[in-house]
MIDOVO-225464 format. One line per field, with one value per residue (C-alpha): residue number from 1; residue in three letters; x, y, z. Coordinates in steps of 0.5 Angstrom, whole numbers. Layout:
% MIDOVO-225464
pos <- c(NUM,...)
code <- c(ALA,...)
x <- c(X,...)
y <- c(Y,...)
z <- c(Z,...)
//
This chain:
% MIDOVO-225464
pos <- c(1,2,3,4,5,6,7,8,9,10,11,12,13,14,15,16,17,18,19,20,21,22,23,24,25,26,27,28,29,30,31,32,33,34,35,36,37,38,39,40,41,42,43,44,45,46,47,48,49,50,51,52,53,54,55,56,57,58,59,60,61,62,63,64,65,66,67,68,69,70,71,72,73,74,75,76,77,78,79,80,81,82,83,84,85,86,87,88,89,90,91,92,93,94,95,96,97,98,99,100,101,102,103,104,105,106,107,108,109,110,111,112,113,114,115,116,117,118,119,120,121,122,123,124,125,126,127,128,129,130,131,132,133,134,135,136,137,138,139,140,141,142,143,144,145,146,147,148,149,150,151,152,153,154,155,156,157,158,159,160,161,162,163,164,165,166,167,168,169,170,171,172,173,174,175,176,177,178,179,180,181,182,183,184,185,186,187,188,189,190,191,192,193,194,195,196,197,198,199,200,201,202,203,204,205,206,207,208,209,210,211,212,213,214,215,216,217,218,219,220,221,222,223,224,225,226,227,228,229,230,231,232,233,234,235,236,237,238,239,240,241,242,243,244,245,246,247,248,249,250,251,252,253,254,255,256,257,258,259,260,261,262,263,264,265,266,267,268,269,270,271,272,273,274,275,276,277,278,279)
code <- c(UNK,UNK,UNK,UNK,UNK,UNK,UNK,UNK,UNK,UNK,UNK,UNK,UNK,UNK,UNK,UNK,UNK,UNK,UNK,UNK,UNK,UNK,UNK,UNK,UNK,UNK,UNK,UNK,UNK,UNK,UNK,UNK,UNK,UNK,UNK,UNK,UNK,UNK,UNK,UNK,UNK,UNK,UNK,UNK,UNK,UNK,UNK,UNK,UNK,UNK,UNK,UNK,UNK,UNK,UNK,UNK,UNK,UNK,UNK,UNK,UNK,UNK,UNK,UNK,UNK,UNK,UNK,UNK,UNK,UNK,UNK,UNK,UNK,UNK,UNK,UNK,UNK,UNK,UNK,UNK,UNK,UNK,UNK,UNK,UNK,UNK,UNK,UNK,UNK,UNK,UNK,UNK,UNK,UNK,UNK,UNK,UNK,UNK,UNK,UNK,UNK,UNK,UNK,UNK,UNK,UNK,UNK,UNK,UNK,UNK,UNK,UNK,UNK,UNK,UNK,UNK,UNK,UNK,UNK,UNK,UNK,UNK,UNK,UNK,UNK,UNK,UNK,UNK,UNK,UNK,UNK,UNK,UNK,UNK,UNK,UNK,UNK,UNK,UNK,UNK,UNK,UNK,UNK,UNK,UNK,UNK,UNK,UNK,UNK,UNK,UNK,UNK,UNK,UNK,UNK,UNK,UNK,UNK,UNK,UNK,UNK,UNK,UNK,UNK,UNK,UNK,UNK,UNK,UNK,UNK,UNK,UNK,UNK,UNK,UNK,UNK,UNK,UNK,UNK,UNK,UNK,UNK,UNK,UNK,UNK,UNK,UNK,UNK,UNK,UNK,UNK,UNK,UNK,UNK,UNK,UNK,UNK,UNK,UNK,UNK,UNK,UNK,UNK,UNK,UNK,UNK,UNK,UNK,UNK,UNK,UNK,UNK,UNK,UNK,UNK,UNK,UNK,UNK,UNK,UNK,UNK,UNK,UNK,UNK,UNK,UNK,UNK,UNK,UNK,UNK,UNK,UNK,UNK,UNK,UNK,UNK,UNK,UNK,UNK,UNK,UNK,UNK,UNK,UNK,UNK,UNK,UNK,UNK,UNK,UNK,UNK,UNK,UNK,UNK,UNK,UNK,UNK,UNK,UNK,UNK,UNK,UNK,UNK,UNK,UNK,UNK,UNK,UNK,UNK,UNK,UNK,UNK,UNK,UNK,UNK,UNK,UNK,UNK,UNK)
x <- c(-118,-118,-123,-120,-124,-121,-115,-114,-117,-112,-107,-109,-109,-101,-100,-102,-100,-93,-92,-96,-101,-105,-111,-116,-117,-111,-112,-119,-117,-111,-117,-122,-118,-116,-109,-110,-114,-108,-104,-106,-108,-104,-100,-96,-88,-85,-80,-80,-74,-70,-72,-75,-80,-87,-94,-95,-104,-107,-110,-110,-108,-101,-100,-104,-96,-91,-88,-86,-90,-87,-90,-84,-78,-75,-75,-75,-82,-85,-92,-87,-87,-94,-91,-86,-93,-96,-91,-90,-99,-97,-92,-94,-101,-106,-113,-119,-121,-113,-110,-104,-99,-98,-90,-89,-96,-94,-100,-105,-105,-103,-106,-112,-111,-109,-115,-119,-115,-116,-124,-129,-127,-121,-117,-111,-107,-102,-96,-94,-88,-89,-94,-95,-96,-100,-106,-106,-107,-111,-116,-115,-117,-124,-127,-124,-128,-122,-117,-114,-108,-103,-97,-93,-85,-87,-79,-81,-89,-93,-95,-101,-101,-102,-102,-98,-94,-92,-86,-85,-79,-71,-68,-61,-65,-73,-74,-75,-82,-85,-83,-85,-93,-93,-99,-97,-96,-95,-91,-87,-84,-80,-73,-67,-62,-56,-51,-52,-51,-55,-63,-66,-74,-74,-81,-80,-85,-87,-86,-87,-80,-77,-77,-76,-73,-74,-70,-74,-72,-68,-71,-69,-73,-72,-70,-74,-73,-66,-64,-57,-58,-59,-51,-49,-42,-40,-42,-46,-45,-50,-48,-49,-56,-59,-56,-61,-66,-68,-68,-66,-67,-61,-64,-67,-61,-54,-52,-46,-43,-48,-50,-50,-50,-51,-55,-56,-63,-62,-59,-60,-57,-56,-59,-66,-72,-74,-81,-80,-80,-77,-78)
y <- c(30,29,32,38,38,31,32,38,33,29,34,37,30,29,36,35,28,30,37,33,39,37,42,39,47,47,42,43,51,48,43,48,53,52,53,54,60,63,61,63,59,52,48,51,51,46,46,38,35,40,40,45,42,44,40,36,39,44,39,41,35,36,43,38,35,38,42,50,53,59,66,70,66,72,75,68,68,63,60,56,49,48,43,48,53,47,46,54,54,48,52,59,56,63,62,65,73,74,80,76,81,77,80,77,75,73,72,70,64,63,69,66,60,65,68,62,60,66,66,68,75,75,79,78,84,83,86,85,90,88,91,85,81,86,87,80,78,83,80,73,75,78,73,73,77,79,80,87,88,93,94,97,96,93,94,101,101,102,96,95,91,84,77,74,76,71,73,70,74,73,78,79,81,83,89,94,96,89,87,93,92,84,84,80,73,75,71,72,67,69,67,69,70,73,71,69,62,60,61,58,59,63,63,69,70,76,75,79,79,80,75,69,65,58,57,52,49,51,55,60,65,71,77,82,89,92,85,87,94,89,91,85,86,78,74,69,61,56,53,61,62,54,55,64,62,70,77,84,91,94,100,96,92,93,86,82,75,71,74,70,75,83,87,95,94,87,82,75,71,64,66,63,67,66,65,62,54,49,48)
z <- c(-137,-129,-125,-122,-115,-115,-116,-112,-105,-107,-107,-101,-97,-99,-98,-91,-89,-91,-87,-81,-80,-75,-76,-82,-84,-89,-91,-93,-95,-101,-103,-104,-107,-115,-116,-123,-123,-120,-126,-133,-138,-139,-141,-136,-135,-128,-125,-122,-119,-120,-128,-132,-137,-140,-138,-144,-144,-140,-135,-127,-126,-128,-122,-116,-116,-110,-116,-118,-122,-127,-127,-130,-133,-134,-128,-123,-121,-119,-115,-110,-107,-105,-99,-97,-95,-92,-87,-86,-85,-80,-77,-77,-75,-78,-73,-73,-74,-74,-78,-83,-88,-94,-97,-103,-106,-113,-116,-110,-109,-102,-101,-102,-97,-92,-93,-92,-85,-82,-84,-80,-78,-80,-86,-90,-93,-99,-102,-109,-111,-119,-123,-127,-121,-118,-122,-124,-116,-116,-121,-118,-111,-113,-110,-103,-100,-93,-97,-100,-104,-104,-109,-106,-103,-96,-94,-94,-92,-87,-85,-80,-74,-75,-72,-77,-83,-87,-92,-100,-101,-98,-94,-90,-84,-82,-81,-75,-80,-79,-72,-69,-72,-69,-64,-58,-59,-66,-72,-77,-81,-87,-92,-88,-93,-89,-95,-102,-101,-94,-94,-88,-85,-80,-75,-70,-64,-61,-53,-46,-46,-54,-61,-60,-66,-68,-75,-79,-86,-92,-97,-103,-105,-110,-106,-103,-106,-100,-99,-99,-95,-88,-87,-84,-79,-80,-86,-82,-82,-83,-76,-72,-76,-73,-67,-66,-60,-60,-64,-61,-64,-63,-60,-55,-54,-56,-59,-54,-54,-55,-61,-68,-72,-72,-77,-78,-74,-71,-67,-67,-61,-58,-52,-51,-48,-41,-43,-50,-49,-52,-61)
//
């Protein structure tokens, strides 16, 4: 078998190299933390190119690859592309002493990287709606020492305020409940899901003057428990959601013409924020 330190640097080297993530602390964060602790016992199911296929031992080196990881094929749950969480670290960039909300934290694993990008003084709380995953992410982030899991729904919780919330679940829309915690400056990144068929990365900052929105990459992820309660006017195109430059509480701001798409709680406009410059 490989050395798993080995392969994890090298893993983590690809990894950064291919999101161009320019702060050397995620790279140093996925070559630290074992991916396969998070995974149970190998040989391990994978999906690589869109194929589904079984490693053929229980060597590490097979999951240090930019593929899917299974955790419950029964339920379509799996530890996500490893590249696709690069990208979103680069993007949604966690620093030092900050507060990250992790919605959707499967068995740990990414919760674990966060917890180390925010280090020293910074805390990382997770959400884990199933109770399979839950205790199991439980017991896998013993050892991170800034994180605390809770399992419950986070589309119905009191969540605290943060810097970061960082969502591994799609959603028609983001809901009132994780805006209003945003700190200022703060981000949310997450998979809007506006129709069954359109998925894109939506990064959302929280500004003097309102949410700015910088839609990303695609992305598909199990929905989150409510996705299909956001009650979406319009079914929305893939051309209106990448051209949405800003987000509005509809108790804030009644949606107008510039709108891309229209929810029970929120707007996203085309309209760009007098403060929020160019992506």
């Amino acid at each position: 078998m490989a050395d798993p330190a080995d392969a994890r640097a090298r893993y983590a080297r690809r990894l950064a190299v291919a999101a161009a993530a320019a702060n050397p602390r995620i790279e140093r964060a996925f070559a630290t933390v074992p991916r396969e602790a998070f995974l149970g016992p190998g040989p391990w199911q994978i999906v690589a190119e869109g194929r589904l296929v079984e490693t053929p031992d229980a060597d590490a080196s097979h999951i240090y690859e930019n593929v899917l990881v299974v955790l419950d094929p029964d339920k379509g749950i799996n530890n996500g592309e490893p590249l696709l969480h690069a990208m979103w670290m680069a993007r949604v960039a966690p620093q030092l002493g900050e507060t990250v909300l992790h919605i959707g934290a499967g068995t740990g694993y990414y919760t674990a990287l966060l917890s180390l990008l925010v280090q020293p003084g910074g805390l990382v709380v997770a959400f884990e709606l199933d109770p399979g995953l839950a205790a199991r992410a439980t017991e896998n982030l013993r050892p991170y020492g800034n994180v605390g899991l809770v399992h419950a729904n986070a589309l119905t919780s009191v969540v605290p305020p943060a810097n970061v919330i960082y969502v591994n679940a799609a959603v028609a829309a983001p809901p009132q409940a994780w805006l209003q915690p945003l700190l200022p400056g703060g981000r949310l990144i997450f998979p809007w899901q506006p129709t069954r068929r359109l998925g894109i990365t939506i990064l959302i900052t929280r500004r003097g003057q309102g949410f700015a929105c910088d839609p990303l990459m695609g992305s598909r992820f199990i929905a989150c428990s409510g996705l299909a309660e956001a009650g979406t006017a319009v079914e929305v195109t893939r051309e209106q959601a990448l051209r949405s430059r800003s987000l509005w509480l509809v108790a804030d701001r009644r949606p107008d013409s510039s709108s891309t798409a229209i929810f029970d709680e929120v707007w996203f406009s085309s309209r760009r924020l007098p403060d929020a410059p160019p992506p």
